[in-house]
C-alpha positions, -999 to +999 in steps of 0.1 A: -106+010+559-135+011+534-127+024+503-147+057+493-158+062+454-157+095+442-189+112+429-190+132+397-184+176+409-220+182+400-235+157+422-215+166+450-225+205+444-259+196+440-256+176+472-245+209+490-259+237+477-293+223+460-326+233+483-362+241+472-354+271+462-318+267+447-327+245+414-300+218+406-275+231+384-278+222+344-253+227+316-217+217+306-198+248+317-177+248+351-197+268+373-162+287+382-151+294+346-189+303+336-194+328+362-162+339+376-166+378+361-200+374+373-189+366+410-160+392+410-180+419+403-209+411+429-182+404+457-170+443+445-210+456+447-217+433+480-182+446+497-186+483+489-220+486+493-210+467+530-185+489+539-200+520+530-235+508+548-205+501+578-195+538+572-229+547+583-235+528+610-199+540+629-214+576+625-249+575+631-251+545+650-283+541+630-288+514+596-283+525+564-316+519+555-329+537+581-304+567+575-324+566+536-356+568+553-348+596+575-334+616+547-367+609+528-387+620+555-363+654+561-372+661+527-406+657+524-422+674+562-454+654+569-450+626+546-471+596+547-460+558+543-473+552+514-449+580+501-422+569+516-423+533+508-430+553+471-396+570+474-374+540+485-392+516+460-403+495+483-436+481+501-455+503+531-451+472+554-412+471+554-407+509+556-430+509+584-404+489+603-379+509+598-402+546+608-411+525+640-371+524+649-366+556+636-397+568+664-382+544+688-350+563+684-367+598+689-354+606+652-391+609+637-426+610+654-456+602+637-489+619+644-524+621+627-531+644+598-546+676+606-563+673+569-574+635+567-577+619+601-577+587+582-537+592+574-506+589+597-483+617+589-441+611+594-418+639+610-383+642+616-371+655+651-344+676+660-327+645+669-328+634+634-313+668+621-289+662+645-277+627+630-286+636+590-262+667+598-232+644+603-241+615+583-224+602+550-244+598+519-266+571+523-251+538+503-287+532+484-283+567+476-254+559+459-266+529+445-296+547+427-270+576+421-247+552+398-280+529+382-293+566+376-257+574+358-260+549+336-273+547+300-308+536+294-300+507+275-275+496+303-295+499+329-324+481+308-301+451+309-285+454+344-327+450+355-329+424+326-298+404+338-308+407+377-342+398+370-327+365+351-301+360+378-334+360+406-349+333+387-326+312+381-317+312+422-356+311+426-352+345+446-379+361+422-408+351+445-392+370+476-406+402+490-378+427+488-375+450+516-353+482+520-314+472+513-295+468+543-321+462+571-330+432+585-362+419+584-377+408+615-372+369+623-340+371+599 
Protein backbone atom coordinates (compact mmCIF):
# COMPACT_ATOMS: atom_id res chain seq x y z
CA UNK A 1 0.00 0.00 0.00
CA UNK A 2 1.62 3.36 -0.79
CA UNK A 3 2.43 5.35 1.98
CA UNK A 4 0.48 8.80 2.18
CA UNK A 5 2.45 12.05 3.69
CA UNK A 6 0.63 14.28 5.62
CA UNK A 7 0.20 17.95 4.55
CA UNK A 8 0.47 20.80 6.96
CA UNK A 9 -3.72 21.82 8.33
CA UNK A 10 -3.45 25.02 6.34
CA UNK A 11 -2.74 23.58 3.09
CA UNK A 12 -5.27 20.98 3.39
CA UNK A 13 -7.93 23.88 4.37
CA UNK A 14 -6.78 25.91 1.67
CA UNK A 15 -7.15 22.92 -0.48
CA UNK A 16 -10.96 22.76 0.47
CA UNK A 17 -12.26 25.76 1.10
CA UNK A 18 -10.00 28.35 -1.00
CA UNK A 19 -11.91 29.66 -4.35
CA UNK A 20 -11.69 32.97 -6.17
CA UNK A 21 -13.63 34.52 -3.96
CA UNK A 22 -12.55 32.76 -0.54
CA UNK A 23 -8.75 34.26 -0.27
CA UNK A 24 -6.23 31.63 1.33
CA UNK A 25 -6.14 31.97 4.85
CA UNK A 26 -2.95 34.04 6.48
CA UNK A 27 -1.81 34.26 10.13
CA UNK A 28 -0.66 32.03 13.02
CA UNK A 29 -3.85 31.61 14.89
CA UNK A 30 -6.02 28.28 14.65
CA UNK A 31 -8.84 29.23 12.66
CA UNK A 32 -11.07 27.33 15.45
CA UNK A 33 -9.56 29.03 18.53
CA UNK A 34 -9.48 32.57 16.59
CA UNK A 35 -13.01 32.57 15.69
CA UNK A 36 -14.89 30.26 17.71
CA UNK A 37 -17.06 33.24 19.62
CA UNK A 38 -17.26 34.58 16.31
CA UNK A 39 -18.98 31.28 14.79
CA UNK A 40 -21.12 30.67 17.90
CA UNK A 41 -22.78 33.69 17.82
CA UNK A 42 -23.54 33.66 13.81
CA UNK A 43 -24.78 29.98 14.08
CA UNK A 44 -27.29 31.75 17.05
CA UNK A 45 -28.21 34.90 14.47
CA UNK A 46 -28.37 32.30 11.28
CA UNK A 47 -30.56 29.64 13.43
CA UNK A 48 -33.00 32.16 14.96
CA UNK A 49 -33.32 34.34 12.26
CA UNK A 50 -34.01 30.62 10.24
CA UNK A 51 -36.52 29.44 12.44
CA UNK A 52 -38.37 32.51 12.89
CA UNK A 53 -38.29 33.18 8.88
CA UNK A 54 -39.68 29.10 9.21
CA UNK A 55 -42.39 30.59 11.64
CA UNK A 56 -43.56 32.64 8.85
CA UNK A 57 -43.62 30.49 6.22
CA UNK A 58 -45.85 27.66 8.28
CA UNK A 59 -48.47 30.60 8.75
CA UNK A 60 -48.56 32.54 5.68
CA UNK A 61 -47.32 30.04 3.43
CA UNK A 62 -45.52 33.14 1.95
CA UNK A 63 -41.35 34.06 2.45
CA UNK A 64 -40.37 36.20 5.02
CA UNK A 65 -39.12 38.60 2.77
CA UNK A 66 -42.07 38.85 1.02
CA UNK A 67 -44.20 38.92 4.34
CA UNK A 68 -41.75 42.48 4.94
CA UNK A 69 -42.69 43.71 1.61
CA UNK A 70 -46.31 43.31 2.09
CA UNK A 71 -46.28 44.93 5.38
CA UNK A 72 -44.46 47.87 3.64
CA UNK A 73 -46.82 48.13 1.08
CA UNK A 74 -50.02 47.89 3.83
CA UNK A 75 -48.48 50.72 5.20
CA UNK A 76 -47.78 52.98 2.72
CA UNK A 77 -51.30 52.59 0.08
CA UNK A 78 -50.05 53.33 -3.50
CA UNK A 79 -46.37 53.07 -2.99
CA UNK A 80 -43.96 52.96 -5.63
CA UNK A 81 -40.74 50.60 -6.05
CA UNK A 82 -38.45 52.81 -5.61
CA UNK A 83 -40.00 53.36 -2.05
CA UNK A 84 -40.23 50.25 -1.24
CA UNK A 85 -36.81 49.04 -2.18
CA UNK A 86 -36.15 52.55 0.09
CA UNK A 87 -37.93 50.95 3.05
CA UNK A 88 -36.30 47.45 3.03
CA UNK A 89 -32.81 48.97 2.17
CA UNK A 90 -32.38 47.31 -0.69
CA UNK A 91 -32.20 47.72 -4.67
CA UNK A 92 -35.71 48.34 -6.97
CA UNK A 93 -34.60 45.24 -9.08
CA UNK A 94 -34.73 42.64 -6.14
CA UNK A 95 -37.93 44.06 -4.50
CA UNK A 96 -39.50 43.90 -7.73
CA UNK A 97 -39.14 40.14 -7.61
CA UNK A 98 -40.59 39.73 -4.65
CA UNK A 99 -43.98 42.47 -5.64
CA UNK A 100 -44.19 40.13 -8.82
CA UNK A 101 -44.88 37.01 -6.30
CA UNK A 102 -46.73 38.95 -4.12
CA UNK A 103 -49.16 39.92 -7.51
CA UNK A 104 -48.74 36.35 -8.57
CA UNK A 105 -50.24 35.45 -5.24
CA UNK A 106 -53.21 37.98 -5.59
CA UNK A 107 -51.76 39.65 -2.26
CA UNK A 108 -50.83 43.08 -4.08
CA UNK A 109 -51.74 44.39 -7.63
CA UNK A 110 -49.93 47.04 -9.23
CA UNK A 111 -51.55 49.58 -11.50
CA UNK A 112 -50.42 52.97 -13.16
CA UNK A 113 -50.47 56.24 -11.25
CA UNK A 114 -53.44 58.27 -11.73
CA UNK A 115 -50.86 61.35 -11.00
CA UNK A 116 -47.75 60.36 -13.09
CA UNK A 117 -48.45 57.87 -15.78
CA UNK A 118 -44.75 57.39 -15.85
CA UNK A 119 -44.86 55.51 -12.25
CA UNK A 120 -46.26 51.98 -11.30
CA UNK A 121 -48.05 52.27 -8.09
CA UNK A 122 -48.18 48.94 -5.47
CA UNK A 123 -51.41 47.89 -3.59
CA UNK A 124 -52.27 45.36 -1.20
CA UNK A 125 -55.46 43.13 -1.72
CA UNK A 126 -57.80 41.92 0.58
CA UNK A 127 -56.03 38.74 0.28
CA UNK A 128 -52.99 40.31 1.73
CA UNK A 129 -55.02 41.75 4.82
CA UNK A 130 -56.11 38.49 5.04
CA UNK A 131 -52.43 36.89 5.48
CA UNK A 132 -50.76 40.23 7.30
CA UNK A 133 -53.81 39.69 9.89
CA UNK A 134 -52.40 36.33 10.99
CA UNK A 135 -48.90 36.68 10.36
CA UNK A 136 -45.94 36.84 12.95
CA UNK A 137 -43.72 39.74 13.05
CA UNK A 138 -41.61 39.66 10.22
CA UNK A 139 -37.91 38.31 11.26
CA UNK A 140 -36.04 41.41 9.31
CA UNK A 141 -38.41 43.38 11.34
CA UNK A 142 -36.87 42.01 14.21
CA UNK A 143 -33.57 42.22 12.93
CA UNK A 144 -33.80 46.09 12.39
CA UNK A 145 -35.88 46.12 15.63
CA UNK A 146 -32.72 44.78 17.82
CA UNK A 147 -29.79 46.77 15.39
CA UNK A 148 -32.26 49.72 16.05
CA UNK A 149 -32.00 48.82 20.02
CA UNK A 150 -28.65 49.07 20.14
CA UNK A 151 -26.25 51.98 21.03
CA UNK A 152 -24.92 54.06 18.29
CA UNK A 153 -21.47 53.24 18.92
CA UNK A 154 -22.40 49.44 18.83
CA UNK A 155 -24.11 49.43 16.07
CA UNK A 156 -21.21 51.61 14.36
CA UNK A 157 -19.02 48.65 14.98
CA UNK A 158 -21.49 45.67 14.33
CA UNK A 159 -21.53 47.58 10.48
CA UNK A 160 -17.73 48.19 10.95
CA UNK A 161 -17.07 44.43 11.92
CA UNK A 162 -19.60 42.95 9.12
CA UNK A 163 -18.20 45.20 6.60
CA UNK A 164 -14.58 43.72 7.56
CA UNK A 165 -15.90 40.15 7.86
CA UNK A 166 -17.42 40.72 3.84
CA UNK A 167 -14.03 41.53 2.83
CA UNK A 168 -12.09 39.38 4.10
CA UNK A 169 -14.61 36.38 2.57
CA UNK A 170 -14.61 38.69 -0.70
CA UNK A 171 -18.55 38.88 -0.26
CA UNK A 172 -18.19 42.76 -0.37
CA UNK A 173 -18.67 42.90 -4.21
CA UNK A 174 -22.12 40.97 -4.01
CA UNK A 175 -25.38 42.66 -4.66
CA UNK A 176 -27.41 42.13 -1.57
CA UNK A 177 -30.99 41.40 -2.00
CA UNK A 178 -33.88 41.19 0.56
CA UNK A 179 -32.91 38.63 3.59
CA UNK A 180 -34.51 35.44 3.21
CA UNK A 181 -35.52 35.29 -0.53
CA UNK A 182 -33.91 33.54 -3.07
CA UNK A 183 -32.64 35.08 -5.85
CA UNK A 184 -33.54 33.77 -9.14
CA UNK A 185 -30.96 31.05 -10.54
CA UNK A 186 -29.82 30.48 -6.80
Amino acid sequence: MPRRTRESPDASVRSRHTTAATPARTGSAPPVAAGADVIRQLRCLERGLRLVSREVEGSTTISAAQLFVLEIVARQPATSLAAVAAETHTDRSSVSVVIERLVARGLVRRRVSAADRRRSEVHITAAGRRVLARAPTPPTVRLLDAVASLSAPSRQRLAEGLAQLNDALGFSTARPGLLFEESPGL
